[in-house]
C-alpha positions as CSV (number, residue, x, y, z in Angstrom):
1,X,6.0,-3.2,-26.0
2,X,5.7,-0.2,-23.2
3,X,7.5,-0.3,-20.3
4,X,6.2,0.2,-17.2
5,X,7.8,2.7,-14.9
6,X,6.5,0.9,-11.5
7,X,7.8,-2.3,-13.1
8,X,11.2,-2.3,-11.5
9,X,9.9,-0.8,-8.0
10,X,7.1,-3.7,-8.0
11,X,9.5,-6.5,-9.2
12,X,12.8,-6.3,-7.7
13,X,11.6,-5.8,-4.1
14,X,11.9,-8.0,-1.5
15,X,8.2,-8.7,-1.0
16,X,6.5,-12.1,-1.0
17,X,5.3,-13.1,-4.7
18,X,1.6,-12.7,-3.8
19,X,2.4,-8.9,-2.7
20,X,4.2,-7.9,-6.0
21,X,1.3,-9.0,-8.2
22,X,-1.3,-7.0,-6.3
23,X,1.3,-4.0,-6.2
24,X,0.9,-4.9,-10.5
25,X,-2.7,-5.1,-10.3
26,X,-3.0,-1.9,-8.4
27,X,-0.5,-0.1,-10.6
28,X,-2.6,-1.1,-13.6
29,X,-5.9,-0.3,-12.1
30,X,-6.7,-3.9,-12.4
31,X,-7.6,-4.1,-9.1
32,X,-11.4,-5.0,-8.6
33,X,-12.9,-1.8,-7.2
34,X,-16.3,-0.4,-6.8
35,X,-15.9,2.1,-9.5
36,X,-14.3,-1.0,-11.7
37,X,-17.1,-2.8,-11.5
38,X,-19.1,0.0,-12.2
39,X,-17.3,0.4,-15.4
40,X,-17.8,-3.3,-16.6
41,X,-21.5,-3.1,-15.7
42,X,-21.3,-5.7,-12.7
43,X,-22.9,-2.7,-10.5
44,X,-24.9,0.5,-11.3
45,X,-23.3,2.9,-9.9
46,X,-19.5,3.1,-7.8
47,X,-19.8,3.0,-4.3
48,X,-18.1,5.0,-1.4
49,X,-15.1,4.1,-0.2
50,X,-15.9,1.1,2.7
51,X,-13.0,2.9,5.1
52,X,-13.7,6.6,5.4
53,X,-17.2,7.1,3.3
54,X,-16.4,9.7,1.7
55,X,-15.0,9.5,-1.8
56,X,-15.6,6.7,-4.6
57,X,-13.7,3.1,-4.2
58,X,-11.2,3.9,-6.3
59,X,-7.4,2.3,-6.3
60,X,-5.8,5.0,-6.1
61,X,-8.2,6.7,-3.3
62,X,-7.7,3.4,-0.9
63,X,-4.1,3.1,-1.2
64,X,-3.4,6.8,-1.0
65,X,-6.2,9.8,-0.9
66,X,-8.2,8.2,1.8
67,X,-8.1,9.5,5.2
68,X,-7.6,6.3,6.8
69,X,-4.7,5.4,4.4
70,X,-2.8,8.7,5.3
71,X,-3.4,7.8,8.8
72,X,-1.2,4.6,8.6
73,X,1.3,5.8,5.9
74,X,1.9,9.1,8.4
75,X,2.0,6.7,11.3
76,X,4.6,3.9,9.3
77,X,6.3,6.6,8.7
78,X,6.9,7.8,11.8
79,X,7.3,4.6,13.8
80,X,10.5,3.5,11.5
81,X,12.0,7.7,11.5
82,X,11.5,7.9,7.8
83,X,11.5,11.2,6.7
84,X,8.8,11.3,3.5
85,X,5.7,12.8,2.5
86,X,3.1,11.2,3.4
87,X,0.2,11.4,0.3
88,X,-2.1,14.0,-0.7
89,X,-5.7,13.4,-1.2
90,X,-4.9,14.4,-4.7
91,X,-2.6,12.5,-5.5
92,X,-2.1,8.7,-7.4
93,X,-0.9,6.1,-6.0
94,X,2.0,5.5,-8.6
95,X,2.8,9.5,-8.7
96,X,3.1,9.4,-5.1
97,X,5.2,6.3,-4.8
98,X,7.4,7.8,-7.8
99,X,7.8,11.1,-5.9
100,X,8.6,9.4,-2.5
101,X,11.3,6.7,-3.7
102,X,13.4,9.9,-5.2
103,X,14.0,11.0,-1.1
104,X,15.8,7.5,-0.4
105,X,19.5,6.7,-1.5
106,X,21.0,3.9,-2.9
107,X,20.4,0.4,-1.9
108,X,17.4,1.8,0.2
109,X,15.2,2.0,-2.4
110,X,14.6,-1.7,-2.3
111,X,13.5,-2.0,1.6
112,X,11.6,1.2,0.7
113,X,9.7,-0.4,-2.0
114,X,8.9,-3.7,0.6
115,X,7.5,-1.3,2.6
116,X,5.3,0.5,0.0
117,X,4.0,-2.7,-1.0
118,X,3.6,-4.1,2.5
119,X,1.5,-0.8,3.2
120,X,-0.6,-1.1,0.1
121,X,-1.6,-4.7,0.5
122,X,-2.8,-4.2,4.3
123,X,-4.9,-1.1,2.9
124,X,-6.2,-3.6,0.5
125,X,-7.2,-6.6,2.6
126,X,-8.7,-3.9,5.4
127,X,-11.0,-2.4,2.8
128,X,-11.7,-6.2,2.0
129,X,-12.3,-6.9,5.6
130,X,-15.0,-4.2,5.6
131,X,-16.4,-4.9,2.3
132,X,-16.9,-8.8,3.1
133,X,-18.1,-8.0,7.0
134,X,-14.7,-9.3,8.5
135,X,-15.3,-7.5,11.8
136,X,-12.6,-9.5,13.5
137,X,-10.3,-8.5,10.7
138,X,-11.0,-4.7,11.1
139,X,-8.5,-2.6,12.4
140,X,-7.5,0.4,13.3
141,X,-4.7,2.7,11.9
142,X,-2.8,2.2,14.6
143,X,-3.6,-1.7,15.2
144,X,-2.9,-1.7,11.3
145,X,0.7,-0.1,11.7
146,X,2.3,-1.8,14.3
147,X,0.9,-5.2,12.0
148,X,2.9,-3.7,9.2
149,X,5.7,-3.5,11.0
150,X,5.3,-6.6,13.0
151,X,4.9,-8.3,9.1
152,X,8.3,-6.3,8.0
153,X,10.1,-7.8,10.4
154,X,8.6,-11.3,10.1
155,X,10.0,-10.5,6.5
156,X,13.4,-9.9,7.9
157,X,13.8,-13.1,10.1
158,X,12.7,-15.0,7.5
159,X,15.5,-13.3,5.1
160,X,13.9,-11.6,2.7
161,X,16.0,-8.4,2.1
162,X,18.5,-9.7,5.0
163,X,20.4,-5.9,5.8
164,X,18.5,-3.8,3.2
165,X,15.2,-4.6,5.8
166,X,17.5,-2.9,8.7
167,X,16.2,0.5,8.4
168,X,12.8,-0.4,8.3
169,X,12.8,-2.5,11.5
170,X,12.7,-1.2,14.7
171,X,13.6,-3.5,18.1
């Protein structure tokens, strides 16, 4: 049996059930992309990415190399003061996550993770939203971070994380 480095990151975080098994999925590339489907022979070729148009539909390009992801990870990151790197169009997902969680002490790690998850899984359902022709669903990165952090705090009042949230709500 392997172990799974993202398992403990993905699985003792304060996110809602349904937002830890897509944060599996996506750290298993079991996610059901363009280039995904290409590979199973559901499509002929991958597609471009439905938010920017500029790269393949990849996991790890929607939830960290596309523009429009580093948009709203740069501007999370900035509304709640936390001083991380946003990611590079090169890197993973995972590697980035990995790299990123090693700047935050202690029992931070854990609203950390929340928010990673949180992130990843409104990237997700707005490349969704544009795949299926959602317009009312579509958003912009800034619409898109201040309902992350509207949904963090949600996530708060209902007492998920109760203090380890503190940090990563702001009145």
């Amino acid at each position: 049996m392997t172990r799974s480095a993202a398992a403990q990151c993905i699985w003792r975080c304060w996110a809602p059930l349904k937002c830890k098994i897509f944060a599996w999925l996506a750290s298993q590339y079991r996610l059901w992309t363009s280039d995904r489907r290409a590979r199973h022979g559901l499509q002929d070729t991958a597609s471009a990415c439905y938010t920017c148009y500029q790269e393949e539909d990849t996991t790890d390009h929607i939830l960290a190399g596309c523009v429009y992801a580093r948009q709203v990870w740069d501007g999370c990151f900035r509304l709640l003061q936390i001083n991380v790197q946003i990611p590079s169009s090169e890197d993973t997902f995972m590697v980035w996550w990995d790299k990123a969680r090693k700047f935050i002490h202690g029992k931070l790690k854990r609203g950390f993770d929340s928010l990673v998850i949180l992130t990843a899984w409104h990237l997700w359902k707005q490349r969704n939203a544009r795949v299926f022709n959602r317009n009312d669903q579509v958003r912009s990165e800034t619409n898109l971070v201040h309902l992350i952090h509207d949904e963090i705090k949600l996530w708060k009042k209902a007492g998920l994380g109760v203090e380890g949230l503190d940090p990563f709500v702001r009145e």
